[in-house]
C-alpha positions as CSV (number, residue, x, y, z in Angstrom):
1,X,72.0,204.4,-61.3
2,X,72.4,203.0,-64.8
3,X,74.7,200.0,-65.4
4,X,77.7,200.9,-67.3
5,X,78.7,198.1,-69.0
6,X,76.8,194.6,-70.1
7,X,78.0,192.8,-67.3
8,X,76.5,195.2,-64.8
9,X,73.0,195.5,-66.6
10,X,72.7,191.6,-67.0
11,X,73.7,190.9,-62.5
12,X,70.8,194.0,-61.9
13,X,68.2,192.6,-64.4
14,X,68.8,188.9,-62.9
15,X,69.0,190.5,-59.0
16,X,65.6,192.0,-59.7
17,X,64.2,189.2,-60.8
18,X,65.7,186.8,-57.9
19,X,64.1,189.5,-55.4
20,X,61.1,189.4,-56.8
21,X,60.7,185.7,-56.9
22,X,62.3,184.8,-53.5
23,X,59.4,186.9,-52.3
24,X,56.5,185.5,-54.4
25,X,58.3,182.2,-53.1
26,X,58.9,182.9,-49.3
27,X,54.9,184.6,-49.4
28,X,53.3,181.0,-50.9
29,X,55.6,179.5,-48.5
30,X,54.0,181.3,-45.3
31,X,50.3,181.0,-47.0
32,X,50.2,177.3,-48.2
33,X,53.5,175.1,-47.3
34,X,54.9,175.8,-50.5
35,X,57.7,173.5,-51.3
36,X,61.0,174.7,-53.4
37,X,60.2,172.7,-55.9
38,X,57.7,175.3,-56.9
39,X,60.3,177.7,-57.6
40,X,60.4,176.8,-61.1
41,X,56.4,177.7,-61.6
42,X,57.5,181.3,-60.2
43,X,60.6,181.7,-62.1
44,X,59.5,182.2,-65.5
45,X,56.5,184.5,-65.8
46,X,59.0,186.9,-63.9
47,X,61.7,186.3,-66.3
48,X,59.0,186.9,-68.9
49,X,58.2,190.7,-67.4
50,X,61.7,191.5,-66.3
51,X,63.5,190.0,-68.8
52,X,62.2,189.5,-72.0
53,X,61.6,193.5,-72.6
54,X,65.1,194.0,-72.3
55,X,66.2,190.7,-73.8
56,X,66.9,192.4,-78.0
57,X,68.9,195.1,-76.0
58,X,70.6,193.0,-74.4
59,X,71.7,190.5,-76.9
60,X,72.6,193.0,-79.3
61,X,75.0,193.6,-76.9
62,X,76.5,190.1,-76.2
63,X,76.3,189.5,-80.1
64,X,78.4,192.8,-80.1
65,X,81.0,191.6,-77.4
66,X,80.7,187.9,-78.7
67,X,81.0,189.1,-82.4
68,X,84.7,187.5,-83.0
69,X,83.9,184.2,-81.1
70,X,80.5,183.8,-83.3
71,X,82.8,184.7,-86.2
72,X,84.9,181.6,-85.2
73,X,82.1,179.2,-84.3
74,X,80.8,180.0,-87.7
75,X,84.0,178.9,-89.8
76,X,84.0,175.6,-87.5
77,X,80.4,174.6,-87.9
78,X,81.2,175.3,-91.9
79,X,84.6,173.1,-91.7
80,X,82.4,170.2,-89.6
81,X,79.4,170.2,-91.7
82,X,80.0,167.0,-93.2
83,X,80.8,165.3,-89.3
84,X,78.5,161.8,-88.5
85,X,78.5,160.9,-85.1
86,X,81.0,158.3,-85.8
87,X,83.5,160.8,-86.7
88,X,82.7,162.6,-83.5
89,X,83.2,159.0,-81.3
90,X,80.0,158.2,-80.9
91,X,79.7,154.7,-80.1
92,X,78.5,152.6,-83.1
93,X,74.9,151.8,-81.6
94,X,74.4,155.2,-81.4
95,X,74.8,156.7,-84.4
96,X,71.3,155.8,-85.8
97,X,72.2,155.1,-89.5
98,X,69.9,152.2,-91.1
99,X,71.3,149.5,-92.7
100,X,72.0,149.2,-96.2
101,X,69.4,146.5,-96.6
102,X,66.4,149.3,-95.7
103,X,64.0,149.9,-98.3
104,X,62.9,153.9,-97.3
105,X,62.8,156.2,-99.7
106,X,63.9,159.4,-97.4
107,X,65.8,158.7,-93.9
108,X,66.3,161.7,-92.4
109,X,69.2,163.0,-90.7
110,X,70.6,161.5,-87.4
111,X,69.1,162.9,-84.3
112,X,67.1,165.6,-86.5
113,X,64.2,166.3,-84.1
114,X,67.0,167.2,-81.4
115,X,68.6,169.9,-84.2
116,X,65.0,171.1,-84.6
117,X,64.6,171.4,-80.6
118,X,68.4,173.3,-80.6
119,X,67.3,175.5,-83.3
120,X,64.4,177.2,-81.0
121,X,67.1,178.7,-79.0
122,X,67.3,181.8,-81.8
123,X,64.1,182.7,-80.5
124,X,64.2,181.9,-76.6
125,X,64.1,185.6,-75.0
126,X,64.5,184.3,-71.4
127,X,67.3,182.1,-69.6
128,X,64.5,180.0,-68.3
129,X,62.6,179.5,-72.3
130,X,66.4,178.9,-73.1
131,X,67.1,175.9,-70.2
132,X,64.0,174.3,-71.1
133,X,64.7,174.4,-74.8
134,X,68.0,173.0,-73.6
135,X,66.6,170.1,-71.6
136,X,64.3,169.3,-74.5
137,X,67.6,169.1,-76.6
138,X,68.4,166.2,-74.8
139,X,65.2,164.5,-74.5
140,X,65.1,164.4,-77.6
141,X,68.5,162.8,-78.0
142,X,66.9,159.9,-75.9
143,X,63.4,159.9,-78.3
144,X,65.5,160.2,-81.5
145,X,67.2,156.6,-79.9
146,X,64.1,155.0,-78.7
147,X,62.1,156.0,-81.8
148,X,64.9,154.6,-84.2
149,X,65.4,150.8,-82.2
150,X,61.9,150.9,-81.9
151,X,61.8,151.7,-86.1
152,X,64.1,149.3,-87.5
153,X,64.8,146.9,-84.6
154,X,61.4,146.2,-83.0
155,X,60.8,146.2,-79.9
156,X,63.4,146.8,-77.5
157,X,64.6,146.8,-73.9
158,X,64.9,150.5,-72.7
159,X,67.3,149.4,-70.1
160,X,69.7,148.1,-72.9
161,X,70.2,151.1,-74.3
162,X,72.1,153.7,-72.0
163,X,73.1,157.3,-73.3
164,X,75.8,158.4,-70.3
165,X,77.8,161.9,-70.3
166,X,80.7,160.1,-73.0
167,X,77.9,159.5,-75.3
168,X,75.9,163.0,-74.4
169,X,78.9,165.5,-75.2
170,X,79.8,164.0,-78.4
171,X,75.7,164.0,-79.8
172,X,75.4,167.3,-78.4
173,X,78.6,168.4,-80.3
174,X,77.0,166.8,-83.7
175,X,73.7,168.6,-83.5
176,X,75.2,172.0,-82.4
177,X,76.9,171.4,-85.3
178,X,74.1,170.3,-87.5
179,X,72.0,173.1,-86.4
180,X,74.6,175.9,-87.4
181,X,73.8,177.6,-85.3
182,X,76.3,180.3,-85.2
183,X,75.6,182.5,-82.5
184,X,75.6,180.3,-79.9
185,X,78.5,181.7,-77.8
186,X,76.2,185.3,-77.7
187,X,73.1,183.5,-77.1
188,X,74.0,181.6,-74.4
């Protein structure tokens, strides 16, 4: 039976793949102790030969049902393109801006290796490739932090410098919108 709508087509492609790796999982298990931990290791070379064949059909749809909520993601990111981190309430030791007394000739842009990270979601053709690139996102929050203390402050304590959820959502809103990447609603 063929799925009728995008909905149906995505819960069969990802109930195949869940059948398929509960039982790679549950026959490691029986053979060698396999913890569930290991269910990551499983999860994404299946994703990669269910998935990813399907996966320009598939978003051509979404970006076809999504089409008016890219639309208006778009105009925003364009309308917040100018935004710093301090207009977004970042707290002031986050938002990684030297002082005025710093003699480099180019700073880049706050948190720019996290915008590069975000930006590898265009070509992510899995939900697992897209969680990871995700996850990297916000290690790379925490580097771009580290690395900049570490930069123009010296050394530093690690422990001093915190990034909880009221920090997170507000850095993740400024490099979704410093990535413009417009097509986030679809692709995710």
């Amino acid at each position: 039976r063929m799925p009728s709508t995008l909905s149906d087509l995505t819960t069969e492609m990802v109930k195949s793949r869940d059948t398929i790796v509960n039982q790679i999982v549950q026959t490691f298990r029986e053979i060698i102790g396999w913890h569930r931990k290991s269910f990551s290791f499983v999860v994404r070379p299946v994703e990669q030969e269910i998935l990813a064949p399907h996966y320009y059909q598939t978003i051509s749809l979404y970006r076809k049902d999504y089409a008016q909520a890219d639309a208006k993601l778009e105009v925003k990111l364009s309308e917040f393109a100018t935004l710093m981190p301090a207009h977004l309430g970042v707290k002031k030791h986050l938002w990684l801006v030297p002082s005025q007394e710093s003699t480099e000739e180019h700073i880049q842009a706050p948190y720019h290796s996290a915008v590069i990270q975000l930006k590898k979601l265009r070509n992510a053709d899995t939900p697992w490739d897209k969680l990871c690139i995700l996850k990297d996102t916000v290690s790379a929050i925490h580097s771009s932090v580290l690395e900049y203390y570490h930069h123009y402050e010296g050394e530093i304590v690690v422990d001093d410098i915190t990034i909880g959820a009221e920090e997170l959502l507000p850095l993740l809103m400024y490099i979704v919108i410093q990535s413009r990447f417009k097509l986030l609603e679809s692709e995710c």
